[in-house]
VEXFIDO-811895 format. One record per residue: residue in one letter; x, y, z of N, C-alpha, C, O, CB in turn. Coordinates in steps of 0.05 Angstrom, whole numbers. Atoms other than C-alpha are relative to their C-alpha. Glycine has a CB too. Example, Ala and Ser with C-alpha at 12.3 -4.5 7.8 and 13.67 -1.06 7.14 Angstrom:
! residues 2
> A  18  -24  0  246  -90  156  18  24  0  39  24  13  -20  1  25;
> S  -16  -24  -1  273  -21  143  -15  22  14  -5  44  18  9  9  -29;
! end
This chain:
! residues 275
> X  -5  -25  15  -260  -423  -177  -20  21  8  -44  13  8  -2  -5  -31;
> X  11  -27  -4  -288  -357  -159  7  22  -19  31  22  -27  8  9  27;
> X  2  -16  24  -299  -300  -210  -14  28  13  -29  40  -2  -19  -17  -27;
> X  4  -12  -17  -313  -250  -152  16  23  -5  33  20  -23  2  -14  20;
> X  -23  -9  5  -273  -199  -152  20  9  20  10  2  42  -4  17  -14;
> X  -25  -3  -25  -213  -179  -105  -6  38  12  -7  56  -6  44  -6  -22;
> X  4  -19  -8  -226  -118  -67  30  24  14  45  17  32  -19  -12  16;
> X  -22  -6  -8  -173  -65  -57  -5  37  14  -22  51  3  22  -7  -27;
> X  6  -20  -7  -167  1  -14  21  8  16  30  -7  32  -21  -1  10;
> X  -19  -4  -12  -113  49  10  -17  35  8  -38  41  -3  32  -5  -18;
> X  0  -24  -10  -118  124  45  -9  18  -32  -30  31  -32  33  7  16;
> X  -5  -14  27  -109  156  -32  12  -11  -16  8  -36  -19  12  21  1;
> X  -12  18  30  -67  139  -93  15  -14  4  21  -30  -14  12  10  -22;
> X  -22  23  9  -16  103  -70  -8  -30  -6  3  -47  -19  21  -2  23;
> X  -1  36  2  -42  36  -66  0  -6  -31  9  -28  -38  -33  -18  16;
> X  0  2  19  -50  45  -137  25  -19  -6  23  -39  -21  -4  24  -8;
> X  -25  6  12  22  27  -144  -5  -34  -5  1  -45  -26  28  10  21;
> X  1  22  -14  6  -40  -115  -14  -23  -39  -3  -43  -50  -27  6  37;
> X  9  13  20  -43  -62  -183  16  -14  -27  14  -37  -36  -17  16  -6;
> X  -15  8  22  1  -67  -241  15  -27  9  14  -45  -8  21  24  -9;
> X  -18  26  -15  48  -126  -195  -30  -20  -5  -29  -39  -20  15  6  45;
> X  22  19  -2  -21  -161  -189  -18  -8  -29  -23  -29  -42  -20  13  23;
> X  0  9  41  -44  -151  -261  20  -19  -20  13  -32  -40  6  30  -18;
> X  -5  19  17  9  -187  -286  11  -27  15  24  -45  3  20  12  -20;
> X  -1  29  -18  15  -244  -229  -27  -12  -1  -29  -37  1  9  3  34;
> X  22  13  7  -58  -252  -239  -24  13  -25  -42  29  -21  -12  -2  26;
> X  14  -21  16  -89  -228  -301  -30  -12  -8  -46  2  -20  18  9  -29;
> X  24  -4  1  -151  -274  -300  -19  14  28  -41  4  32  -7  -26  -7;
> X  14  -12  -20  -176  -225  -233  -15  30  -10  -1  47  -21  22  4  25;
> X  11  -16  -6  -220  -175  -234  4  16  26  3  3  47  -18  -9  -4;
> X  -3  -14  -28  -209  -115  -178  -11  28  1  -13  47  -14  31  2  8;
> X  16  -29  -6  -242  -63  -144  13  16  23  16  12  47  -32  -4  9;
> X  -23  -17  -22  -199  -4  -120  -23  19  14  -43  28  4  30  24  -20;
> X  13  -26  -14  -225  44  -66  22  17  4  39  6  19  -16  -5  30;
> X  -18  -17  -14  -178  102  -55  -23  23  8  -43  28  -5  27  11  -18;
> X  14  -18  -22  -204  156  4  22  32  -21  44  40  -12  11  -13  49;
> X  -11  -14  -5  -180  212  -32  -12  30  3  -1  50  -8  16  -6  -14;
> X  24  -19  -7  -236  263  -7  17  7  37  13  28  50  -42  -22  -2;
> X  -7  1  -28  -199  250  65  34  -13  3  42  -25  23  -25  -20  16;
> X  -28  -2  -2  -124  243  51  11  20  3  4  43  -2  10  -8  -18;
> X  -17  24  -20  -73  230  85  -2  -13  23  -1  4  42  19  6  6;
> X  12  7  -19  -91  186  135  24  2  20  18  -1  44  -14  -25  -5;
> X  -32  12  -17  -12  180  164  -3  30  24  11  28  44  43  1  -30;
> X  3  -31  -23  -30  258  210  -19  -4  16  -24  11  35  -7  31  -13;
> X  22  -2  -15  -88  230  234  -7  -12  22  13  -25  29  -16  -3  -11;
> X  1  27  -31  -115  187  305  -1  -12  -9  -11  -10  -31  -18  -7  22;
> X  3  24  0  -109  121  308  -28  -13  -3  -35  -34  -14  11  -7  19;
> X  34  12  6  -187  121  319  -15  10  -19  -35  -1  -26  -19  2  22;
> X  2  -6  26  -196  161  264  -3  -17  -25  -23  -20  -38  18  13  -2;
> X  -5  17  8  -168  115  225  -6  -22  -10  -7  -27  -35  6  0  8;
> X  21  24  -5  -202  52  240  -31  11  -5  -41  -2  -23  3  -11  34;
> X  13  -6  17  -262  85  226  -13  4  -17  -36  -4  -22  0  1  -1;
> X  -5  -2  28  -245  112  158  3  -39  -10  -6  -49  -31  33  23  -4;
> X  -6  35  16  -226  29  145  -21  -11  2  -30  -24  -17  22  -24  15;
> X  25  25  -1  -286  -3  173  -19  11  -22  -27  -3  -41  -20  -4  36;
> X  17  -26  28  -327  52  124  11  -18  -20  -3  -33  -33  13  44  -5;
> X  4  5  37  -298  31  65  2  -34  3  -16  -45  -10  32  17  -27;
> X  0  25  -10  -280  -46  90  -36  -11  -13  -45  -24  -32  6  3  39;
> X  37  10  -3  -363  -55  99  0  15  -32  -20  3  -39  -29  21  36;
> X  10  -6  20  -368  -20  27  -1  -12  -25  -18  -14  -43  6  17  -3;
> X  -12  23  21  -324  -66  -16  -8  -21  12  -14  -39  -4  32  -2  -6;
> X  23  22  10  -358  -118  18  -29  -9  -7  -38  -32  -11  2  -12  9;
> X  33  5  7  -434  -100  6  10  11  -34  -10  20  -46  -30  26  23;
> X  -2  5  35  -402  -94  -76  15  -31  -2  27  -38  -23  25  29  -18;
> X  -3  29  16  -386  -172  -67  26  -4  -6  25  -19  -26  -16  -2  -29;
> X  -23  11  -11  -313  -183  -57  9  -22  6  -6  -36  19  3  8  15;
> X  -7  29  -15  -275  -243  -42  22  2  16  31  -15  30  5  -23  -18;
> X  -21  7  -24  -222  -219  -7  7  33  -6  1  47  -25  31  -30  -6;
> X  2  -30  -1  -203  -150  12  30  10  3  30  12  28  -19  11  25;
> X  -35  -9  5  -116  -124  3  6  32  10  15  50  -3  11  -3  -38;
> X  -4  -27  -9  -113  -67  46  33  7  -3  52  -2  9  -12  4  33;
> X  -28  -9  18  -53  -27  -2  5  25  20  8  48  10  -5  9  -39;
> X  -9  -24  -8  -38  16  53  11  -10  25  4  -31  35  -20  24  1;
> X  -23  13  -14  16  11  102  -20  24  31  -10  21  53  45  9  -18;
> X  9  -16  -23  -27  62  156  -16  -22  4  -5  -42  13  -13  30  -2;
> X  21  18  -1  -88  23  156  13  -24  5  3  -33  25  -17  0  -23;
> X  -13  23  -12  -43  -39  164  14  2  28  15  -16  45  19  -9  -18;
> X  -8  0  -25  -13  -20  218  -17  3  35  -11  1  58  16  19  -6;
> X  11  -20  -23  -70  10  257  -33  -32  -6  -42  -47  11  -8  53  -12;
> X  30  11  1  -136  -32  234  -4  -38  -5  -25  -51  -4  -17  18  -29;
> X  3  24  12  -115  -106  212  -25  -13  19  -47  -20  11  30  -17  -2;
> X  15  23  -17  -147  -144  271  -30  11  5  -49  -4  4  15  -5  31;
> X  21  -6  7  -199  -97  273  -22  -19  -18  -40  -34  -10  8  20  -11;
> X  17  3  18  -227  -111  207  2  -35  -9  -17  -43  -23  7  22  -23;
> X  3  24  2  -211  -188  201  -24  -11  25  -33  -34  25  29  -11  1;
> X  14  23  -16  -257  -199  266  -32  15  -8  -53  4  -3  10  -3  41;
> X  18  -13  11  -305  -144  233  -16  -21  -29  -39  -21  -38  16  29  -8;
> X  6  12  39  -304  -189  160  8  -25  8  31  -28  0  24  15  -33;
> X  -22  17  -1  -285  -260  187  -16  -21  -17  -11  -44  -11  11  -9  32;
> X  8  15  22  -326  -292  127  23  3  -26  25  -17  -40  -30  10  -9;
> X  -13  6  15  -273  -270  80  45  9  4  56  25  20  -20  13  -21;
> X  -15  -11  -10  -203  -262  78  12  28  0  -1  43  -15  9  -13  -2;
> X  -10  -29  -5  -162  -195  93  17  -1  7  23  -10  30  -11  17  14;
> X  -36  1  3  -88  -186  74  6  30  4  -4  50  -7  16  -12  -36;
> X  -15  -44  -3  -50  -114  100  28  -13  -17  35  -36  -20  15  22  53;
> X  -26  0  17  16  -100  56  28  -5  29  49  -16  27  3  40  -22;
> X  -19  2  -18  57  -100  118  18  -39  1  40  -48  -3  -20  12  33;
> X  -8  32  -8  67  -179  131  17  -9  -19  38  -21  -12  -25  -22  1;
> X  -14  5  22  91  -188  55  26  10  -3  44  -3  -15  -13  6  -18;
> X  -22  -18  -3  143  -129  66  20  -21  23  44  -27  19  -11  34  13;
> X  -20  12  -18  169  -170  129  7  -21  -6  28  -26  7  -6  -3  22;
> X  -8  22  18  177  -234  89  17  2  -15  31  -17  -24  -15  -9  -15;
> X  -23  7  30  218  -207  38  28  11  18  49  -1  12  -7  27  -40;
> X  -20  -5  -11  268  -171  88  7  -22  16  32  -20  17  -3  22  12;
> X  1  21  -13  268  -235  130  20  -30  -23  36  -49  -18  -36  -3  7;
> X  -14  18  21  290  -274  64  25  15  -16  38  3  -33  -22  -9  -22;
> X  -28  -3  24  350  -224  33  16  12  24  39  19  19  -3  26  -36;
> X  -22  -3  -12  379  -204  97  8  -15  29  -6  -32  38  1  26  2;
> X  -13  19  -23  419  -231  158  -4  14  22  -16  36  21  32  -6  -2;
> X  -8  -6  -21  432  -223  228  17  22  -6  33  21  -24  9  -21  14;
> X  -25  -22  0  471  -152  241  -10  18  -27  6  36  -33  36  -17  -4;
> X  5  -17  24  433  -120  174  -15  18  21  -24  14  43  -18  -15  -30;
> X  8  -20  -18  413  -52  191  -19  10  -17  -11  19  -38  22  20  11;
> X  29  3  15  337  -44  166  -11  25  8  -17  29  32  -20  -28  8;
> X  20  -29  -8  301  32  158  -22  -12  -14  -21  -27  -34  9  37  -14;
> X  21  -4  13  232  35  148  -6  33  0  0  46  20  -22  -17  14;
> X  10  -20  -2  203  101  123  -26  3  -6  -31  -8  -27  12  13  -12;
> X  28  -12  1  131  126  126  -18  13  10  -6  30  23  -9  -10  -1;
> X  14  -21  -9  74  164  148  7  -5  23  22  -25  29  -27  3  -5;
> X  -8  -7  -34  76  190  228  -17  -27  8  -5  -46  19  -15  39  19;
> X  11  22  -19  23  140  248  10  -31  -17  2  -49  -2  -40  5  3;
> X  -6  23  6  52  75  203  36  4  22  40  -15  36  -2  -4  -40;
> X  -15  -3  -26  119  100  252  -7  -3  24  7  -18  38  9  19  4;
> X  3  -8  -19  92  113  303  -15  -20  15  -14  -22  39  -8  22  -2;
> X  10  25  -11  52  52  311  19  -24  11  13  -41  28  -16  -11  -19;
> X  -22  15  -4  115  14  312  -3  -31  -10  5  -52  1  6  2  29;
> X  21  34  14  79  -48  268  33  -10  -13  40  -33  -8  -38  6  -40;
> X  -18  9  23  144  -51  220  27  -18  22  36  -41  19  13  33  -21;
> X  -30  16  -14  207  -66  274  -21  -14  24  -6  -29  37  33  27  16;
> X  -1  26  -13  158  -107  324  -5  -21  -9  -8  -40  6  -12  -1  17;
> X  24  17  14  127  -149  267  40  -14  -16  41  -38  -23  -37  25  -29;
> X  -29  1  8  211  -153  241  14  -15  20  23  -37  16  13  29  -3;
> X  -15  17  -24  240  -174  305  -11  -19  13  -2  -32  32  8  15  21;
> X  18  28  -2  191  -224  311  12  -16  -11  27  -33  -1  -26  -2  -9;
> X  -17  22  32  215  -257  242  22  1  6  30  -22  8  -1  10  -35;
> X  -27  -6  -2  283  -234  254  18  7  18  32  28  16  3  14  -13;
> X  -9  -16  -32  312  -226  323  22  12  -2  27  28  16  5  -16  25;
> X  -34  -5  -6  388  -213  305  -4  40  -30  16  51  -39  33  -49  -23;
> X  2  -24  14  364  -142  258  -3  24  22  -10  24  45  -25  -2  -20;
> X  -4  -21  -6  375  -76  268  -16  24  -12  -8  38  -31  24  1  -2;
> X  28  -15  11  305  -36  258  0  33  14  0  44  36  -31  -21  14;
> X  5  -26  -15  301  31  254  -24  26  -15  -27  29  -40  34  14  1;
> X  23  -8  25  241  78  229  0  33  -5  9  46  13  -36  -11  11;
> X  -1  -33  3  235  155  203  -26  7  -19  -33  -2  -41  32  12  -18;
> X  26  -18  13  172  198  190  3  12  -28  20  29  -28  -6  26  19;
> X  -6  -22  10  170  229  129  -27  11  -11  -35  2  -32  22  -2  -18;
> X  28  -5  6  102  264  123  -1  19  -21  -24  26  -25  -17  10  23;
> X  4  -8  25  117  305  58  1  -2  -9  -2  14  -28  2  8  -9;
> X  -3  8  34  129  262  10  -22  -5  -13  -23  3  -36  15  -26  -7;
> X  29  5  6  55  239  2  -10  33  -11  -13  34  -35  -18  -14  32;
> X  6  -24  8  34  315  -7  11  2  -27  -2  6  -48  9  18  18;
> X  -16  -9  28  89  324  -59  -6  -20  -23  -7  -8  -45  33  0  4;
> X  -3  17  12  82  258  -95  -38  1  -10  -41  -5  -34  17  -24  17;
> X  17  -10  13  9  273  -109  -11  24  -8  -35  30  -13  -10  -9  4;
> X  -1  -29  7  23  341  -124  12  -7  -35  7  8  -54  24  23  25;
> X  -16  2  25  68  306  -185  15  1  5  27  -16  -9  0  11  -18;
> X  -15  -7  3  123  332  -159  23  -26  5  26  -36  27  -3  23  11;
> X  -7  29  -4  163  270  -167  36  6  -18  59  2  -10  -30  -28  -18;
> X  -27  1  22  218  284  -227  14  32  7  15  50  -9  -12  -3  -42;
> X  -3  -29  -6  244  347  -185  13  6  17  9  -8  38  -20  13  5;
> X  -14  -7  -21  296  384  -145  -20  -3  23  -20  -16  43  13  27  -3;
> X  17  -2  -37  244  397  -93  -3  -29  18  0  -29  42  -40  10  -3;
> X  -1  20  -10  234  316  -86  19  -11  13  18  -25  33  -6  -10  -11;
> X  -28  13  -9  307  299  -83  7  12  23  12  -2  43  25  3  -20;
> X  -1  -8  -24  317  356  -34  -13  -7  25  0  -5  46  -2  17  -3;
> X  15  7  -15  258  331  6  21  -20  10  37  -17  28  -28  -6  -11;
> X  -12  25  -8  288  259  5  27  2  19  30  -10  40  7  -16  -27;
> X  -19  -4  -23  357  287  34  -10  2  21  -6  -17  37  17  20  -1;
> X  1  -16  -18  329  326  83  -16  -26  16  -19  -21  40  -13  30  -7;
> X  8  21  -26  296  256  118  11  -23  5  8  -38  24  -25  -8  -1;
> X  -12  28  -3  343  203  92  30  5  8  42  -14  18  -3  -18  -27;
> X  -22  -1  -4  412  239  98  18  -10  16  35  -27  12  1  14  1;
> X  -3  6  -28  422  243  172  -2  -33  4  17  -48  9  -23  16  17;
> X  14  25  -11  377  178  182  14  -32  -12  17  -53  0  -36  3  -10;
> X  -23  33  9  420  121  128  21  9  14  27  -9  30  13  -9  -38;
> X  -29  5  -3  487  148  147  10  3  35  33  2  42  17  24  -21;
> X  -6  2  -23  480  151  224  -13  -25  4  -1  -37  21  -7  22  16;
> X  1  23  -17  446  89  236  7  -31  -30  -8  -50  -35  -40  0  21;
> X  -4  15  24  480  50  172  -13  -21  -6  -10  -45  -3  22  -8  -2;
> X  25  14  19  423  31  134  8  -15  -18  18  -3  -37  -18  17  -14;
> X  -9  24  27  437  -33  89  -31  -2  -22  -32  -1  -47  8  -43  20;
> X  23  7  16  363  -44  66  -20  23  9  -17  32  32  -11  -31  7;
> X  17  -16  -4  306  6  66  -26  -13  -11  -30  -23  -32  8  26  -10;
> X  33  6  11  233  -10  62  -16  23  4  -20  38  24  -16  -25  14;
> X  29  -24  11  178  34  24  -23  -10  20  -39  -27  13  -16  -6  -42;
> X  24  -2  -26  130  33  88  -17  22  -8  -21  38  10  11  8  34;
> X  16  -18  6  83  78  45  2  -5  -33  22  -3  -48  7  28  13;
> X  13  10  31  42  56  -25  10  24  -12  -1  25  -34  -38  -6  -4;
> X  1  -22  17  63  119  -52  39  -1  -6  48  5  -28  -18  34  18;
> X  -16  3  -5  130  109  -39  22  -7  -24  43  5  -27  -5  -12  18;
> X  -5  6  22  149  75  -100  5  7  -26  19  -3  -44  -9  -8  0;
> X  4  -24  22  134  129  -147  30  13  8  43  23  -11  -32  26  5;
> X  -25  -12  -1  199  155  -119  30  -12  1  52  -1  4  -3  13  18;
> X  -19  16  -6  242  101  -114  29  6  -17  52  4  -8  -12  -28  -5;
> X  -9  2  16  272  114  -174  25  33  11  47  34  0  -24  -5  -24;
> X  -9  -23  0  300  185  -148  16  -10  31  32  7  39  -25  26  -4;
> X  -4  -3  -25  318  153  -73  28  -27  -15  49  -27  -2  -31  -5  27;
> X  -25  11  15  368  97  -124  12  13  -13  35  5  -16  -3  -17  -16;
> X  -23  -34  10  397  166  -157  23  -1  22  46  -8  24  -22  42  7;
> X  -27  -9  -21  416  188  -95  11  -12  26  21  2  44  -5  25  9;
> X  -17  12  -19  439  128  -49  1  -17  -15  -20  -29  -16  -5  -5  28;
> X  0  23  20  461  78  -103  13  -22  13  33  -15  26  15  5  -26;
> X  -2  21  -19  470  7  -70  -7  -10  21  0  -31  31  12  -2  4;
> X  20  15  -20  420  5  -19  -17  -16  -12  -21  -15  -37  -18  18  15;
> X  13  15  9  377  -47  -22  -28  7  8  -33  13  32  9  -24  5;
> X  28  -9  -11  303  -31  -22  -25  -29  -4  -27  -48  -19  -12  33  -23;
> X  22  19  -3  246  -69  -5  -32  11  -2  -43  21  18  5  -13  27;
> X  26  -17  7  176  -43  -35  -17  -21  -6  -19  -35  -26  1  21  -25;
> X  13  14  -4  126  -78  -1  -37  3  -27  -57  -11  -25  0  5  34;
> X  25  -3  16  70  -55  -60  5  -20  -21  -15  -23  -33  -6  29  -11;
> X  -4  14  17  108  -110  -111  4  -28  18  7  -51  10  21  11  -18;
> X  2  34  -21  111  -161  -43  -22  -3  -4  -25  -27  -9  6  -4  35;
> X  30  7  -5  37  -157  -42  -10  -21  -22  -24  -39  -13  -20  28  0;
> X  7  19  27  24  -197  -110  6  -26  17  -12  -42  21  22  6  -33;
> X  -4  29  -9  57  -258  -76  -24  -10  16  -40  -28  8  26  -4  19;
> X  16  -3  -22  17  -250  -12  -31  -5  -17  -43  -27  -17  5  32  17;
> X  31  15  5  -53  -252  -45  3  -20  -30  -18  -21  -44  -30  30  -6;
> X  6  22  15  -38  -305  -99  7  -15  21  -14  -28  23  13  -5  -26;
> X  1  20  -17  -21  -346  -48  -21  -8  17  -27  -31  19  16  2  12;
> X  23  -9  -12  -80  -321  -3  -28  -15  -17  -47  -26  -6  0  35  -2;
> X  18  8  19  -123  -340  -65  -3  -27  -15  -24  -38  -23  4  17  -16;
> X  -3  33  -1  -97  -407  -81  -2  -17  26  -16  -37  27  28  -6  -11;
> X  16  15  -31  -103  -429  -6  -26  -6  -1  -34  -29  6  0  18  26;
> X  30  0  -13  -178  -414  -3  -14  -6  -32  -37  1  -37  -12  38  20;
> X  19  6  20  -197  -437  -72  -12  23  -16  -32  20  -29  -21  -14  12;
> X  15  -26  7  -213  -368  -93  5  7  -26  -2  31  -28  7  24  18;
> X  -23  -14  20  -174  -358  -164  -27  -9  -23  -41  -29  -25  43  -19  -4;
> X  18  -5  25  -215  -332  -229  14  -30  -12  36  -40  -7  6  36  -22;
> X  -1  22  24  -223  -392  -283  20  11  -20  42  2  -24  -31  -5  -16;
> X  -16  -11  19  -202  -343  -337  9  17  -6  20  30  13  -2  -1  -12;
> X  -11  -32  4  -181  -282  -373  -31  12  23  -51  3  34  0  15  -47;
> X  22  -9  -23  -219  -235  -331  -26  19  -23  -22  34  -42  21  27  32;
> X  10  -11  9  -283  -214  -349  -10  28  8  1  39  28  -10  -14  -4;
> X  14  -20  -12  -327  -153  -343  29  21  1  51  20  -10  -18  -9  31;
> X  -27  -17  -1  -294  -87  -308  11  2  21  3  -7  42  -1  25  -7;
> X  -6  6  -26  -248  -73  -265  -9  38  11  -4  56  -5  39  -15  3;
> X  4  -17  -6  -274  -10  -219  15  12  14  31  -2  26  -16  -1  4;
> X  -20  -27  -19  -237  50  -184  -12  19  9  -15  40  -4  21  16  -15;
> X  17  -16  -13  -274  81  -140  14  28  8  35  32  -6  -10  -17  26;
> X  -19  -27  -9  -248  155  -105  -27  16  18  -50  14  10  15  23  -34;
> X  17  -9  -10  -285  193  -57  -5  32  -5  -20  48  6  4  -8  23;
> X  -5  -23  0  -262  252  -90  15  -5  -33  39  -3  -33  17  10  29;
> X  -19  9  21  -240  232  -169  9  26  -5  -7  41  -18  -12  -18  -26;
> X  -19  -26  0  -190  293  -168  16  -4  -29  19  -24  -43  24  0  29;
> X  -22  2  23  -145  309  -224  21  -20  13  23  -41  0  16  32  -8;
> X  -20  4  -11  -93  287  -183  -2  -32  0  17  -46  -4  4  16  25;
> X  2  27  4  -123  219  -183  4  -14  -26  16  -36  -27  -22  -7  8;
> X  5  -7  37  -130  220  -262  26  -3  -1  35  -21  -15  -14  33  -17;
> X  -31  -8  9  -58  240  -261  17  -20  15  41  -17  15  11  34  10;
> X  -19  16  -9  -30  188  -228  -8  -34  -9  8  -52  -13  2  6  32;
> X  7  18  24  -69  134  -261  12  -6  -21  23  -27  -28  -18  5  -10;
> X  -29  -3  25  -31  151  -319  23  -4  2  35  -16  -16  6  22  -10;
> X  -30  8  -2  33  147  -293  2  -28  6  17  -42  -8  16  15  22;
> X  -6  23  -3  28  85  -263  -6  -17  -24  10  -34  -32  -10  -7  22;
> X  12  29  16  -18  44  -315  7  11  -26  -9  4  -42  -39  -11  3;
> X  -12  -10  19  22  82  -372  7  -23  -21  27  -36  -15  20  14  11;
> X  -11  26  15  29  27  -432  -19  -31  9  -16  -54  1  37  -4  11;
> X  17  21  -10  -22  -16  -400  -33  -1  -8  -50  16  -1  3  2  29;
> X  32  7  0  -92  -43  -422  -15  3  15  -37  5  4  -8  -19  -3;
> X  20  6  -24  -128  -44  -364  -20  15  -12  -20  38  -21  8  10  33;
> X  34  -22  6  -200  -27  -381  -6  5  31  -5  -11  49  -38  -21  -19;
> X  8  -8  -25  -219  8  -323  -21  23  -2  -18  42  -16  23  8  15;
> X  21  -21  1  -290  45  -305  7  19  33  13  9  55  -35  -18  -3;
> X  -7  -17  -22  -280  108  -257  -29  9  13  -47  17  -1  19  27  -10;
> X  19  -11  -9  -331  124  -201  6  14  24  23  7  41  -19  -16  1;
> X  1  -13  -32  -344  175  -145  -18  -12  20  -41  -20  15  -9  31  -1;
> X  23  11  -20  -375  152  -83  -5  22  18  17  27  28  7  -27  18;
> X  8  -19  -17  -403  206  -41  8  -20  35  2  -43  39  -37  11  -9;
> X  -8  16  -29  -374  186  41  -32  -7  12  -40  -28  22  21  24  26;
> X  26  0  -19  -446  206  67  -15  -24  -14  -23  -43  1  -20  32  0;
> X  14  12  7  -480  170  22  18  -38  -5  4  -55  -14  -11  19  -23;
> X  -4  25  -10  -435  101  34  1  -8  22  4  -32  27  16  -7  -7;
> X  9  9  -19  -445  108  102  -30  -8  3  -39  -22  21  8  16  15;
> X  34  14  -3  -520  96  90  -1  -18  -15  -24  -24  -19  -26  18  -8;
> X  13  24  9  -511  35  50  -3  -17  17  -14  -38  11  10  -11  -18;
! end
């Protein structure tokens, strides 16, 4: 038993989405969120950029004592995994990507025609359809940028013509020319909109790798012996490099109706690069 706590970190708010699935698949854990949101969006930026920004906060959540680290962001998974597992290879280190390709691997067939959407560099890396046609050789992978939804979605603008219009204007063209059966949320933020992207294409099947991830580290955590005794004690922390309204405001939406005691802290960048 370990009473450690689980370490978690995405670009900005989305990974948020990711906690509530893990709160109630493991509710004796304790977890410590990092979101970068002093230096969001990471999906416009270099690849070495990037890596970077991960090993920075990587090395931060684990000099606060960690047992395992759930990078909730589909950029950073695509761009830093191997990186930071040969950077950290005392504990383990799960990206959201692998869990996403598990669940499309288990609800569809040969001849299904699979979009991923997300930031330019989680596209552009091409992690989602070679990490897919690995698992799945007989699929039909296809991927589309859409770099404004993140802007808008922690702008709020979520319950709103402007979102739905957004959403046409990248999924219109992109389901009905390459007939998209399943779509996967290839971006933690992603989810916050789901609800507006089942409005307006009703009967796709979506795959939102931020409620795959719960499987992925209880399993991760029962392998290696790592799982709290009990209810969880102490708190759980939420770090921000930047605690914005906007962070505040999305806290709320997601953990809306939920207990979670949670203590909020800023971390200055300069001053966690000198720990």
């Amino acid at each position: 038993m370990d009473e450690r706590p689980i370490g978690f970190f995405d670009s900005g708010l989305g990974g948020l989405t990711c906690i509530p699935h893990i709160m109630r698949s493991l509710p004796g854990e304790r977890i410590i969120y990092f979101g970068d949101t002093a230096r969001t969006p990471y999906g416009s930026k270099a690849p070495r950029t990037i890596l970077g920004f991960a090993r920075e906060i990587a090395d931060f959540l684990v000099a606060k004592g960690v047992k395992m680290i759930a990078i909730a962001c589909n950029t950073v998974s695509s761009i830093a995994m191997d990186d930071l597992r040969e950077r950290h290879p005392g504990i383990p280190i799960l990206g959201i990507i692998e869990p996403a390709i598990a669940a499309v691997a288990a609800t569809c067939t040969a001849g299904s025609h699979v979009g991923v959407i997300g930031t330019k560099a989680t596209i552009g890396s091409e992690a989602y359809p070679k990490m897919l046609l690995r698992s799945s050789p007989g699929l039909d992978v296809y991927g589309q940028a859409c770099p404004a939804l993140v802007p808008l979605i922690e702008e709020g603008i979520i319950q709103h013509e402007i979102m739905d219009l957004t959403l046409r204007y990248y999924l219109e063209q992109f389901l009905s020319y390459n007939n998209i059966d399943t779509l996967v949320l290839g971006c933690t933020h992603y989810p916050l909109v789901r609800r507006n992207i089942e409005k307006l294409y009703p009967g796709l099947r979506i795959i939102d790798p931020s409620e795959e991830m719960a499987g992925s580290v209880t399993g991760a955590l029962v392998r290696g012996g790592l799982c709290a005794e009990g209810p969880g004690q102490g708190e759980n922390i939420f770090y921000a490099s930047d605690l914005s309204e906007n962070f505040m405001n999305m806290i709320q939406r997601i953990f809306a109706g939920s207990d979670l005691r949670v203590t909020f802290k800023t971390v200055d960048i300069e001053e966690m690069r000198a720990e």
